[in-house]
N, C-alpha and C positions, 0 to 999 in steps of 0.2 A: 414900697420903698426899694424893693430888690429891683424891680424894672425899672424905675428911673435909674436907680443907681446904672444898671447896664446899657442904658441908654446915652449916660454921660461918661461912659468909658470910650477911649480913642480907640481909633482901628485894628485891629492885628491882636488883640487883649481874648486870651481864649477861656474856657470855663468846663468845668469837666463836669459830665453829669453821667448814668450808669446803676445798674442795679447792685445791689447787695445781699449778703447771706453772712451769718456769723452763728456759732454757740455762746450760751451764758451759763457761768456758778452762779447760783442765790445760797444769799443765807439770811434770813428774818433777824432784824435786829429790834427788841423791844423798846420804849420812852421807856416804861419804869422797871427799875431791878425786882419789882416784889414778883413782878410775872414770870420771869429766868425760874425762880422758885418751881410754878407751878407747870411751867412749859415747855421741854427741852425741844430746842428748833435742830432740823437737821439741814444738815445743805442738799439742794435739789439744783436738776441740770435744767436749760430749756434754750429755746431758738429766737433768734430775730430773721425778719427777710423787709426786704422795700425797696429802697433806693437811697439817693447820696447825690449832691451840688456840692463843689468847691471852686470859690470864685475868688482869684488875686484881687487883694485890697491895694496894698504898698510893697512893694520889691517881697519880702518874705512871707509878710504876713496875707495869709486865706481867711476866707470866711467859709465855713463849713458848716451845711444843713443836712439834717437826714430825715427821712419817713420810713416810716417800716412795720409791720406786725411784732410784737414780741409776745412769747410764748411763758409765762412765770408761773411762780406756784411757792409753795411753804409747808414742806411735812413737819407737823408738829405731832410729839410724843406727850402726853397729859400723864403726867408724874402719877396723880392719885389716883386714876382709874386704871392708867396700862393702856388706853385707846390712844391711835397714832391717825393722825386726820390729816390727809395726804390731799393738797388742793393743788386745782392748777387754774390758776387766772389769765386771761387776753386782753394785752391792753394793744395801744395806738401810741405810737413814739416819735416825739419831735425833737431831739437834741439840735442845738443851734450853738456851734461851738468860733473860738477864735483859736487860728489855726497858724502856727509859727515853722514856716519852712524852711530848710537849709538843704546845699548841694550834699552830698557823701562820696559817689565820682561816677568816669562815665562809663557807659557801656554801649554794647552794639548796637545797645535799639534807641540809644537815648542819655538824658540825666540820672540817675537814681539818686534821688532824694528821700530824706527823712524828716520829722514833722511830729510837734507837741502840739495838742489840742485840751482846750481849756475850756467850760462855756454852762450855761443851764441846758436842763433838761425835761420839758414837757410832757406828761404821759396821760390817758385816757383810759380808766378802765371799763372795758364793754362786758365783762360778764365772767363765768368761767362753770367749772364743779369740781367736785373732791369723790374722796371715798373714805369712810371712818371703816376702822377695823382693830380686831380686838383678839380675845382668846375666840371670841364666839363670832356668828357670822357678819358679813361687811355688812355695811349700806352705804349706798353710793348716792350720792345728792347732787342737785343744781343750784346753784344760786340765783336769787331774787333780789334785787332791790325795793327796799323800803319795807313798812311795817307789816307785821305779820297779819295775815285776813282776819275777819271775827268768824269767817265758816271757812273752814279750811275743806279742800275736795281732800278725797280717796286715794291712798297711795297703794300699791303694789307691794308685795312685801319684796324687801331689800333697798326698795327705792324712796326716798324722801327730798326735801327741799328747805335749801336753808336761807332764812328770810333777813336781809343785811339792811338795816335801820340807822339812817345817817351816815350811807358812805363817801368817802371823800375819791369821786369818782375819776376828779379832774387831779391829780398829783404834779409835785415839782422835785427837782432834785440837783443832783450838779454831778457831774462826766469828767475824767481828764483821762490821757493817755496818751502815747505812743504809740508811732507805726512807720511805713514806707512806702515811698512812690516808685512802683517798678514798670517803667515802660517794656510794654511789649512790643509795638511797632507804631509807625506814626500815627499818633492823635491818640492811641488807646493805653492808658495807664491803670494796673492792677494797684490799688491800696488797700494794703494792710494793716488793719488795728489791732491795739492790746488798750482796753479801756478800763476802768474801776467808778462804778458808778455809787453815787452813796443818794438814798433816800431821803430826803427833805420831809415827807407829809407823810402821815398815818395812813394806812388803807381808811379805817374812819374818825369819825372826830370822837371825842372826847367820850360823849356817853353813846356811841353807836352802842348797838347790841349785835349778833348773831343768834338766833333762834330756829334752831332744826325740827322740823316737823316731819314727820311724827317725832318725836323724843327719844333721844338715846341714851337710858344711864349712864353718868359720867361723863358725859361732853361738855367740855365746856371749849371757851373761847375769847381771843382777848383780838380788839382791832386795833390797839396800841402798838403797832408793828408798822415797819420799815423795811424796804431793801437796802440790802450790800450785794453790789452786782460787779463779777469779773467775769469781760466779755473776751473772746477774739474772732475778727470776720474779717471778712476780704470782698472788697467793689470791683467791676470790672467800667471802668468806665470810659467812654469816648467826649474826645474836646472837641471846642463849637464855637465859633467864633459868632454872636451876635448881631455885633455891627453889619455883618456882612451878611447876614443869614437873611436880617430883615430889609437890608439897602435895597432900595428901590420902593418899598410897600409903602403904605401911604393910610393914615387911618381918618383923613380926612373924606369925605365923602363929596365927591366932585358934582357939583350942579351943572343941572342940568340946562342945555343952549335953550334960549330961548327962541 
């Protein structure tokens, strides 16, 4: 859809594309109050990096895609033991935002513009580990998807693995925020966001489990949880004009004289 569309845009219609880096706050927000009881979440920091497309639809209005690494996680403190189980998950990020531009004024190198963005948000998670820790010594784990073996291999002491049954790997969510277009010099524009991101989907579904192996007294664990993400990052990106990039090429395949 995205190539046709750029293929039916007139001449001179440019699009910005460019890499990205940002920091994120998490803070774990549970579906049911009876878990708040049992599990005081803390906020934890972590990174995105990727890239970023913004492509004019109509006079103000962009359309804004991004790809990127993000780096998350959720230390939870367990009320009745005292163990505080400090995860850090990796997912794969697709926000696909609609993005409403306006002028602000100008400057030496250009427009400086400003820009509300609105839109879902796609994520994928590929794995992660934590570390449980207590008055006594940690153990640090990795995560597994799916059920736990009926013969489980040999662990190392300190080290075990925690086996995740019905996670909800593919997540949704929904993004808004604020930022600016600050041209640096022609064609290359820095954008800057402030974004708040709210989680749509469980890390698992309803009756997932978490089961750590070997056993840690007093762990437990609830995948009834959610993100609440406030981000800030900055693109460095260069414009492209399409039309022209491709004029001339030809994706037909010319036959051959006989």
């Amino acid at each position: 859809m995205i190539t046709n569309f750029l293929y039916a845009q007139p001449k001179g219609v440019k699009y910005n594309i460019g890499p990205k880096a940002g920091f994120n706050v998490y803070k774990s927000r549970f579906q049911f109050k009876d878990d708040e009881l049992v599990f005081d979440q803390k906020i934890k920091m972590g990174y995105q990096i990727g890239g970023t497309f913004d492509m004019p639809l109509k006079e103000a209005i962009h359309f804004a895609a991004e790809f990127y690494y993000s780096r998350k996680g959720k230390e939870t403190f367990i009320t009745e033991s005292g163990l505080t189980n400090d995860a850090v998950y990796h997912f794969l990020e697709v926000p696909v935002l609609l993005r409403f531009t306006f002028v602000a004024s100008k400057v030496s190198s250009g427009t400086l513009k400003w820009h509300v963005d609105i839109g879902p948000s796609m994520s994928y998670w590929l794995g992660g580990k934590g570390n449980l820790y207590g008055d006594g010594p940690s153990t640090e784990y990795k995560i597994k998807f799916g059920d736990m073996p009926a013969t489980l291999p040999s662990f190392n002491a300190g080290e075990a693995t925690m086996y995740i049954s019905r996670p909800n790997r593919l997540q949704w969510g929904l993004m808004a925020g604020a930022g600016v277009n600050y041209p640096i010099y022609k064609g290359q524009v820095v954008f800057i966001d402030i974004r708040a991101a709210f989680g749509g989907t469980n890390l698992g579904e309803h009756d997932a489990q978490a089961n750590l192996v070997p056993q840690v007294l007093g762990f437990s664990e609830s995948l009834d949880v959610r993100f609440l993400e406030f981000s800030i990052s900055a693109a460095y990106t260069f414009e492209v004009d399409w039309v022209l990039r491709f004029k001339g090429k030809s994706t037909v395949n010319k036959r051959k004289k006989s």
